[in-house]
N, C-alpha and C positions, 0 to 999 in steps of 0.2 A: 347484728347488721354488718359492722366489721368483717364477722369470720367470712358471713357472706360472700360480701366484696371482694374478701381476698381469695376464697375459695371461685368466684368467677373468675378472676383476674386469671388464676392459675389454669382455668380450666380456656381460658382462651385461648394463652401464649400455649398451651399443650395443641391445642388443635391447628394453632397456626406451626406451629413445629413440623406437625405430619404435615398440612400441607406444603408449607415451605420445602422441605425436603423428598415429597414425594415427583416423581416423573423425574425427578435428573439422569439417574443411573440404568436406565432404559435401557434395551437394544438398539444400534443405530444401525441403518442398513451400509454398507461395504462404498466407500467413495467412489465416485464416477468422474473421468476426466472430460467427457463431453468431447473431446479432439475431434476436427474434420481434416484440420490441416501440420501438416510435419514437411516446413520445406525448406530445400536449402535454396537459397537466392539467387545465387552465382557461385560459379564453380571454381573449385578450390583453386587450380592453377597450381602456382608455386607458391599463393598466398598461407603463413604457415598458424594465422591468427585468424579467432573469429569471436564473432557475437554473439549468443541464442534470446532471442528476445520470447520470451513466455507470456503469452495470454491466457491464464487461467480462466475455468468459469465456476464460480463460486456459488455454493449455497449456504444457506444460512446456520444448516447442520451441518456442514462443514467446520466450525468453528466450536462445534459442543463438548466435544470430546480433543483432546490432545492427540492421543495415536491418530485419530480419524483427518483430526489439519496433518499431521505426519505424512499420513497415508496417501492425500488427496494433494501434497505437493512433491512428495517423490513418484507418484503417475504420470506428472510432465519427466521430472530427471527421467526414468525409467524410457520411455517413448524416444526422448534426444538422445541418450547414448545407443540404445539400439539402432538410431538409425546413424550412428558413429559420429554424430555433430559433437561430443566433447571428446575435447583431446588435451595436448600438452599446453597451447597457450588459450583456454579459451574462456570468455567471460558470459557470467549467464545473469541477466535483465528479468528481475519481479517486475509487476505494476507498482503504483502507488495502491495507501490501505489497504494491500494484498494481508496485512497483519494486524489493523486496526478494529476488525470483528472479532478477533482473540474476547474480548470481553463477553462474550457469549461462553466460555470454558465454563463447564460445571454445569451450566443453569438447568433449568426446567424446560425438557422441551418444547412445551407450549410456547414458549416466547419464541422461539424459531418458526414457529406455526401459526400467529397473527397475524392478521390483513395489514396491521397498520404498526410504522414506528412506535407510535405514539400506545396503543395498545400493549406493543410488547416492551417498552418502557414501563408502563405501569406496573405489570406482571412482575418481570424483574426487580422493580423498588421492592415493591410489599412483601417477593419472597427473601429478601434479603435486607429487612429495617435495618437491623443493626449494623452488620458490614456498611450501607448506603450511607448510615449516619455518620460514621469515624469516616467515609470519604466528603462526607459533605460539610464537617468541620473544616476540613483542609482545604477546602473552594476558599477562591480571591475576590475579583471583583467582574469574574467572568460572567455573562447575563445566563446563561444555559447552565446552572447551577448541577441542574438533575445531568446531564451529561457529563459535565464534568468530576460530578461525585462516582458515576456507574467508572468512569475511568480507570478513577483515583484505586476503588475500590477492588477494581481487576488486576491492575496497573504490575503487579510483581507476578501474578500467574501465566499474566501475558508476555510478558518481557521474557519468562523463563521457559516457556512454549517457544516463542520466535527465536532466541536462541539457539535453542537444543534442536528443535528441527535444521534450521540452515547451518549450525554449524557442524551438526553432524554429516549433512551433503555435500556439504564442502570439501570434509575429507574424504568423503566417500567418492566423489569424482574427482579431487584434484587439482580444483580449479576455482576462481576467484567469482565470489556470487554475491552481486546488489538483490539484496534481496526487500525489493518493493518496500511501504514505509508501515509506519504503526506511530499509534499515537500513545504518549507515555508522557509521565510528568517526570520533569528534573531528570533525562536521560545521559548516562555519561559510561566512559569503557575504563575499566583499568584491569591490568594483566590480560587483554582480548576478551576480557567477559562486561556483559551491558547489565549495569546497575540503575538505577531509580532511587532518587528522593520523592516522597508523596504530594509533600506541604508546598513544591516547587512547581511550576508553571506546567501545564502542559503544550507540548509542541510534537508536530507533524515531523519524525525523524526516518532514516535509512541507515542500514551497517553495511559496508562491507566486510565478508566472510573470504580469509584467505583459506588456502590448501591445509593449513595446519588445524582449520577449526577456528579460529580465534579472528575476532574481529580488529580490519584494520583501520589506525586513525581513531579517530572521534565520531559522534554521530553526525550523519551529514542532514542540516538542518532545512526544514521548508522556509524559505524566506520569507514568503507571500503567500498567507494563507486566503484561502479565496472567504465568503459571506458567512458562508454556512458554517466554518470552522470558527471561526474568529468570534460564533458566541460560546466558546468554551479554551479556545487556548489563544496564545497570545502572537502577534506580530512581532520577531525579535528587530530589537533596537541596530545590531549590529550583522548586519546582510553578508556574510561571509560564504565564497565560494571553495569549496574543499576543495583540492586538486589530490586524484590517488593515483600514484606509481606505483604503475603494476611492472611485474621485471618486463613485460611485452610492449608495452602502451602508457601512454598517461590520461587518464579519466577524471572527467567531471561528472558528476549528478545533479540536474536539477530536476525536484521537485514539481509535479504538475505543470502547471504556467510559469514557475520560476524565471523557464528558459524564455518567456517571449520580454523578459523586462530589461530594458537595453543594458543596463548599470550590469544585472548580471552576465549577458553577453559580455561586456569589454572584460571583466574580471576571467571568465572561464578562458576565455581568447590568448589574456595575458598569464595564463598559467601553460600555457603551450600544449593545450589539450589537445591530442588528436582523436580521442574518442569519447563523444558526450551520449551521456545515456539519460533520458526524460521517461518515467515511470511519472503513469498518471492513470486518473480516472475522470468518467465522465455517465453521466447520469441521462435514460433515455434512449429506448428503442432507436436503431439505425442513426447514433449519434454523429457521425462522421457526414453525414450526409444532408443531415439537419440543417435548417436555420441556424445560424450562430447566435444565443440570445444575451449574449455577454452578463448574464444576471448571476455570474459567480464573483462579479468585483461589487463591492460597495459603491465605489464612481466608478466609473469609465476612465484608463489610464490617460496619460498625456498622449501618449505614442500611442496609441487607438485610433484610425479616423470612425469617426462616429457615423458616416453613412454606410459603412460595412456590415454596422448592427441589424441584423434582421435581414441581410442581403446577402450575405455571402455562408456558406458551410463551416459547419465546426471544420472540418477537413482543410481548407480554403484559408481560413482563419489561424491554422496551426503552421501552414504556408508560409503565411506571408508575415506573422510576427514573432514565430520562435525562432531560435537560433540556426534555423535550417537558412531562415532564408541567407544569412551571411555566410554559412559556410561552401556557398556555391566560388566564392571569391578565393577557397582553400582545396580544391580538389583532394589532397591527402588525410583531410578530417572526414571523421564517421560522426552520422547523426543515427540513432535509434530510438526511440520511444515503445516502450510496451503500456496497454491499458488493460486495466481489470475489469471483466465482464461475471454479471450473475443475477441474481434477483435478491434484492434485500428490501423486505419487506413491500410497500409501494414502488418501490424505486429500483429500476433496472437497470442495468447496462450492457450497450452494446457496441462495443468501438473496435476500430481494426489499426493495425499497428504501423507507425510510417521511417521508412529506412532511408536513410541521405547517404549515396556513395557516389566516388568520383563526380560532386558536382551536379546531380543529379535524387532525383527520385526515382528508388523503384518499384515497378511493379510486382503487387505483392497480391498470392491468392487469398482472398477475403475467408475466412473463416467463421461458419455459423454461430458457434460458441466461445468453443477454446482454441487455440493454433500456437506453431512454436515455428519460431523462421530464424534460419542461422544463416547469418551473413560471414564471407573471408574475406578478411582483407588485409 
């Protein structure tokens, strides 16, 4: 009876073996950028600086293969320098989680090909017990355990993917690249390269990538994580605004809605930033356009009036509480935002990008999927 049991036992984990490992290493069809628009804003002048803010449009196998994320983020570089948008002083703007699908490397394509999150969460756990288990020991007291295990468990093949892609574009163009955020636990840089502890919090971060390849500063942290994140990584205690000097400019980054929360306004303001960059996402066909349904915070901030909710545009909304609206008061400061668009799983995105110069917003050509729009200034 014994041998039995043990003779099924083996004869399971055998079968779950071939399945586990069978469909990862597929053929993947060749990356597509989806681009409708490549525009420059306003014209150079004697302006000798500029911005490329990138809207990618992402698919889910984009993320399966390494060379294939490779591929399908040097298709935007590729497009901006031909049409000569990088040069000597120029900084180029990811979204936000442009790098937090990384946990899709390796996996089975099928979990890219489910109707539903929750679907290809399952897939994932089961083809992967053991890896899922040593990340789910290392979960805290975050309520979204199983996302934070699939993380944990990724968490160094991603880092080394985000990396290696942006820092090799970096050198490759010569030029200083925020490259949109990824989520990672216990994220920190030493000697320009981004390391991970596992057992350590996860948090919503961005690098900047100088010319040499090597990441400058520290990672620049999401302060305010919105609903959805917050059941797997944490709210840091200490809301700190990075300020990076670039030899052209001085740059701030915030994170998502970072920028609409006053406390971070006064800090970015008082680090003498003249060019703030807001990489973010947002969830929802023609989001920009939409009802604002504020249902990414827990409560409803202080600085919210609460008859806006449901009456005014995501658009409308990004107006009148991020840091745009104050830098009308600074004519000299740049505001830019880029957002990530794609379809991931149920949930889509579709947002257009908004640029603050001289005081003003400009009009910007709406792009169906992906777009890249370079501003000088």
């Amino acid at each position: 009876m014994v041998k039995r049991s043990i003779s099924f036992l083996i004869f399971v984990v055998f079968v779950w073996l071939i399945w586990s490992y069978s469909g990862r290493n597929l053929p993947l069809t060749e990356a597509q950028s989806f681009l409708s628009v490549i525009e420059e804003v306003n014209s150079p002048d004697s302006l000798e600086r500029n911005i490329i803010g990138i809207q990618p449009y992402m698919e889910l196998s984009d993320y399966l293969n390494p060379g294939k994320f490779d591929n399908k983020i040097r298709l935007y570089i590729a497009a901006a320098r031909q049409k000569g948008f990088i040069r000597k002083n120029t900084v180029i703007l990811f979204p936000e989680n442009l790098g937090t699908y990384l946990f899709l490397l390796g996996e089975k394509h099928a979990v890219a090909e489910k109707e539903t999150w929750e679907k290809a969460k399952n897939t994932l756990i089961f083809s992967n017990l053991f890896d899922y288990f040593l990340g789910y020991i290392k979960t805290g007291e975050e309520p979204d355990k199983a996302k934070s295990a699939i993380f944990r468990m990724k968490s160094k093949s991603m880092a080394s993917v985000y990396f290696d892609t942006f820092s090799t574009l970096a050198k490759e163009t010569q030029s200083y690249i925020f490259a949109g955020s990824i989520i990672l636990p216990g994220p920190y840089v030493s000697d320009g390269e981004i390391f991970i502890e596992r057992k350590k919090a996860l948090v919503n971060v961005s690098f900047l990538f100088g010319p040499d390849g090597k990441v400058v500063g520290q990672p620049i942290q999401k302060t305010h994580p919105n609903k959805t994140e917050l059941g797997y990584l944490i709210e840091p205690e200490l809301k700190t605004i990075q300020n990076s000097p670039l030899p052209f400019a001085n740059a701030s980054l915030l994170i998502g809605k970072d920028s609409w929360f006053p406390e971070n306004q006064d800090k970015a303001l008082a680090n003498n930033t003249d060019l703030f960059l807001m990489p973010a996402s947002a969830i929802g066909e023609n989001s920009m356009n939409s009802f604002w349904t504020a249902n990414d915070f827990t409560a409803i901030p202080s600085f919210i009036e609460e008859g806006d909710v449901n009456q005014i545009s995501l658009k409308e909304a990004w107006s009148k509480y991020s840091i745009f609206q104050r830098l009308a008061a600074f004519p000299s400061k740049v505001g830019v935002s880029a957002f990530l668009n794609g379809n991931f799983w149920e949930n889509s995105s579709e947002v257009q990008p908004i640029i603050f110069y001289n005081g003003e917003f400009l009009s910007l050509t709406s792009a169906e999927n992906a777009g890249i729009w370079s501003l000088n200034f």
